[in-house]
N, C-alpha and C positions, 0 to 999 in steps of 0.2 A: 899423720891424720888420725885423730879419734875417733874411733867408729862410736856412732848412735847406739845406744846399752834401750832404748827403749820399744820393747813392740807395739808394732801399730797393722791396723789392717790388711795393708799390702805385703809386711811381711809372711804373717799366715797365709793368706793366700799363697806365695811365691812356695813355703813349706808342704799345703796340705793339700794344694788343690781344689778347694772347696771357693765359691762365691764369697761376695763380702758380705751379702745379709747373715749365711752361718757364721761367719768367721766374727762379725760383729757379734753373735749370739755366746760365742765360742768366751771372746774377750772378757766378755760379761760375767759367762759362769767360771772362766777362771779367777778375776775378781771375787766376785765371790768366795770360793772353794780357798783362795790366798788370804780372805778377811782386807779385800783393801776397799778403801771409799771411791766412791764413783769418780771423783777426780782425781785417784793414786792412779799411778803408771805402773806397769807391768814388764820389768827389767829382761833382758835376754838370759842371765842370768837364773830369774824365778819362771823362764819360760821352759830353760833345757832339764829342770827340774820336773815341773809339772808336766813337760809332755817326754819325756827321757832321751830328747834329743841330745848328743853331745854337746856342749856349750860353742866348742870349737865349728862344728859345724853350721852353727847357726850367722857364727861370724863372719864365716865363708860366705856366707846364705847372703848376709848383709851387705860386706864388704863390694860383693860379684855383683849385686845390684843397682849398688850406684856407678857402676866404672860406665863409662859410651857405650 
């Protein structure tokens, strides 16, 4: 199975703890802060960078989320 490379709402959450209105806020200014367009996606990859998460662990993060 190919894990999803792209963050979304519920992932932050599931990370930071915070509601989705921040988290929505959060996406935004990272956009931004990346130089991406309102409809570029924000890779797991340019996330463990931008927030210094290990990349590894974010996949965990992913991966543990979708199982039952």
């Amino acid at each position: 199975m190919i894990p999803h490379i792209i963050v979304d709402i519920a992932l932050l959450q599931l990370v930071t703890g915070k509601g989705p209105k921040q988290c929505r806020r959060d996406l935004k200014e990272m956009k931004e802060k990346l130089n991406k367009e309102k409809h570029q996606y924000v890779t797991l990859r340019e996330y463990s960078r931008f927030s210094g998460i290990p990349l590894e662990e974010l996949v965990e993060l992913r991966t543990a989320k979708k199982r039952p």
